[in-house]
Structure formats: structure tokens, C-alpha cells
C-alpha positions in Angstrom: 36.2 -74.5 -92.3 34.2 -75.8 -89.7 32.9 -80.0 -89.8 29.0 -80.1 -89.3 28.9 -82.8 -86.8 25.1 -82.6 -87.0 24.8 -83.4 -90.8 27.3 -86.3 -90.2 24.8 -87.4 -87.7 21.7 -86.8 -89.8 23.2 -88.8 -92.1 24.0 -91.8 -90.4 20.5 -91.4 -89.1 18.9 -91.7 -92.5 21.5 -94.8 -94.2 22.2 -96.5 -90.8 19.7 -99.2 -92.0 19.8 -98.8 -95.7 22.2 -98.0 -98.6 22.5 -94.9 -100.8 22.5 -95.9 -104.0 25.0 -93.5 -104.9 27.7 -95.3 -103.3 29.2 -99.4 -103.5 28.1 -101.3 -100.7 31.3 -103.4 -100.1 29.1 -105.6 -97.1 30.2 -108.9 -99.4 33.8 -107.7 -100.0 35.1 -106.9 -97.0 32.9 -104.9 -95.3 30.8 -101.5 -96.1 32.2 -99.9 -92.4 35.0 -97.3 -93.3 32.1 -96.8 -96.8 29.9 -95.6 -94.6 31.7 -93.4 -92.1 33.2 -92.2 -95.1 29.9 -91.1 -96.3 28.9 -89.9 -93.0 31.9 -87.7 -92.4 31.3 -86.2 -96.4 28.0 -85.1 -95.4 29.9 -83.2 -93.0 33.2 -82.1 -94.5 31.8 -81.6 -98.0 34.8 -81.6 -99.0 37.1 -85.0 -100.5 40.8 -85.3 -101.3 41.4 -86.1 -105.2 45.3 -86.6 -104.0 46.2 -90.0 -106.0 46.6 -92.5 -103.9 46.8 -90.8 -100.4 43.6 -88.9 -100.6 40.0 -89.5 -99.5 38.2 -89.5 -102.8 34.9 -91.5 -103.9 34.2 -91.5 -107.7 33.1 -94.8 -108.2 33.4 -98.6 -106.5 36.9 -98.6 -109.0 37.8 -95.1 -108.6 38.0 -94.7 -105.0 40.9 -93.2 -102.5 42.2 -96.4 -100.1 41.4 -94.2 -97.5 37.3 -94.4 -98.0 37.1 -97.6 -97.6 40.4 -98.9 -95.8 40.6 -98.9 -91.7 44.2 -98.4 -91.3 44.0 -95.9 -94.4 41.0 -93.6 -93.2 42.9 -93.7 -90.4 46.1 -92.6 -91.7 44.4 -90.2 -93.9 42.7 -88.4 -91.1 45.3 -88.0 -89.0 47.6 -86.6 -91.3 45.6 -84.6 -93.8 47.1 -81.0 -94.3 45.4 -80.4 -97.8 42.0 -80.6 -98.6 39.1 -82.5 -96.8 38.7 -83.3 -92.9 41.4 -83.8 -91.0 41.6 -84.9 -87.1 43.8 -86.4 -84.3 43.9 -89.3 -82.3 42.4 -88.0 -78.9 41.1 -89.8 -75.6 37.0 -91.1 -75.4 36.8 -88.5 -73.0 36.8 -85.7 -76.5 34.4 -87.7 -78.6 31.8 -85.7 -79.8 29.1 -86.3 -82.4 30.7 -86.9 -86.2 34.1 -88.6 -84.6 35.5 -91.6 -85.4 35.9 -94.7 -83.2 37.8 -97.5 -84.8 38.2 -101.3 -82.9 40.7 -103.9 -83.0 39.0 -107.2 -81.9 41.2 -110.7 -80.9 43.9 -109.0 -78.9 44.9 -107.9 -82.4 47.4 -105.1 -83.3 45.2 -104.3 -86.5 42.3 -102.1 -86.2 39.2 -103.9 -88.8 36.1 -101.9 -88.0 35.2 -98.2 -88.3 31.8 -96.4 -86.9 30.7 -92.9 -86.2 29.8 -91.3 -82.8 26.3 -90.5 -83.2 25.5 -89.8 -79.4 27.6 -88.8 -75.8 26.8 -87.9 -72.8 28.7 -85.8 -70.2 30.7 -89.1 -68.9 32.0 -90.2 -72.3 32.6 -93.8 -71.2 32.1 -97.0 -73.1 28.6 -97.0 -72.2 27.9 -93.8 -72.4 28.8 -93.0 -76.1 26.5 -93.9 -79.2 27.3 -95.4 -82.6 26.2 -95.9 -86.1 27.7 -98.4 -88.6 27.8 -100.7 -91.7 28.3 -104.1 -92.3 26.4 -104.9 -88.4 24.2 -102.0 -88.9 23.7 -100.3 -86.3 22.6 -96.9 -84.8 22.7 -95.4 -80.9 24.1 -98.4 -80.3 26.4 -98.6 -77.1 30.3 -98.9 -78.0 29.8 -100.9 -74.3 28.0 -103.3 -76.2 31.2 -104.5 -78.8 33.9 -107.0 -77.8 37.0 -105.1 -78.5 40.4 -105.5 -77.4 41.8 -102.3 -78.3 40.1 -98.4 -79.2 41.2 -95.0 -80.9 39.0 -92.1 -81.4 39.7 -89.9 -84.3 38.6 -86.4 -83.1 37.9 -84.3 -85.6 39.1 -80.7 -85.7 37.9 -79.5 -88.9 38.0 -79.1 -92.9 40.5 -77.9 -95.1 38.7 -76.1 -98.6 41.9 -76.0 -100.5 
């Protein structure tokens, strides 16, 4: 099935600023970053992973997959998924697209702590040249130039499986 990068980015359009009520905002726990790509790439997918504790699943704040609101988890999750839900790969900036991933590690640290989604590229996909949304520092079209990382990865996303 194919993701709908375009509701992924219609969505981050519309919560960028503000918070669906339907969903936890974890802002004072932690962050509500990998919430609201999570959210962003549903709107896309429409499809989660009920798998116990390896899918991508959002019930409620205490019934929730690690991997909607964990970095390392969503990112683990994405790369790996062969059952249902969106599923991806780790792939150079020069493949972002609309509805990817971008996750940064900041502090020349080997853990990655923040998740947003590519809202916006253009035909050079450089650093300033691609667009972001996010939680947490809320954010939208904002340049991925513009953060003060130390390390990147791009999760490309190739599609959604219904089963």
C-alpha cells in the first residue's frame, strides 16, 4: 500500500503549533517529538502495529507501542517492520521526500534524542534546502540548516504493510 506523503504533511501543517486532543502530549515528560511524527506518519500510513512490545501502536498515554514515542524505538521499528504499518530504510538526504523521517543526535553524541518530519525539499536536498515540522520546539518549514546537530539519519519511507 502506498504512504500518503501529502496527508502526513497536511497534518503536521494543522498540529505543528497545537495539540490534538486525541493524543498525550509528552512536552513535560520527555518530549512530544517521536508523538508527533508518530501522528504525522498515521495520517499517512493509516495503518499501526498492535505487535506487543515491538509494534507501533497508540491506544492511550499508558497503552502505547515504545516505538511512538521512543527515538531509538521509532527508529528501530521503521526500519525493520515486515508486518503491518509503515515501514522504511535508512537512506542518504539526498532521498528525503515529504512524510520522511529525520532524526538528530546533538553533543557529539552516539544517541539520536529528537525526531521531525520532512515537510518541504527542494531539488538540492541539502541541509538548507529541506523543511521540517516538529514537537516539543514546535516548528514548521523550518530549515534542518537551522539545528545544531552533530550527527543525521533519514528514514525513507517506502511504504505500508495492510496485514
Amino acid at each position: 500500500m502506498e504512504y500518503d506523503r501529502a496527508a502526513a504533511v497536511r497534518y503536521a501543517r494543522r498540529w505543528a503549533f497545537r495539540r490534538n486532543p486525541a493524543y498525550y502530549n509528552f512536552d513535560d515528560i520527555g518530549g512530544d517529538c517521536t508523538n508527533f511524527v508518530s501522528q504525522c506518519v498515521y495520517a499517512g500510513a493509516g495503518v499501526m502495529n498492535y505487535t506487543p512490545a515491538y509494534g507501533w501502536y497508540y491506544i492511550s498515554p499508558d497503552n502505547r507501542a515504545p516505538a511512538w514515542t521512543g527515538v531509538q524505538f521509532f527508529y528501530n521499528f521503521m526500519t525493520a517492520n515486515q508486518g503491518a504499518g509503515p515501514y522504511g530504510y535508512d537512506a542518504p538526504l539526498s532521498e528525503a521526500l515529504p512524510g520522511d523521517i529525520i532524526q538528530l543526535a546533538y553533543n557529539n553524541s552516539a544517541s539520536f534524542t529528537h525526531t521531525l518530519l520532512v515537510v518541504g525539499v527542494s531539488i538540492n536536498r541539502n541541509p538548507r534546502n529541506i523543511l521540517l515540522a516538529a514537537h516539543t520546539n514546535d516548528a514548521y518549514r523550518r530549515r534542518l540548516s537551522s539545528y545544531s546537530y552533530t550527527n543525521i539519519r533519514l528514514i525513507h519511507i517506502l511504504g505500508v504493510n495492510e496485514q
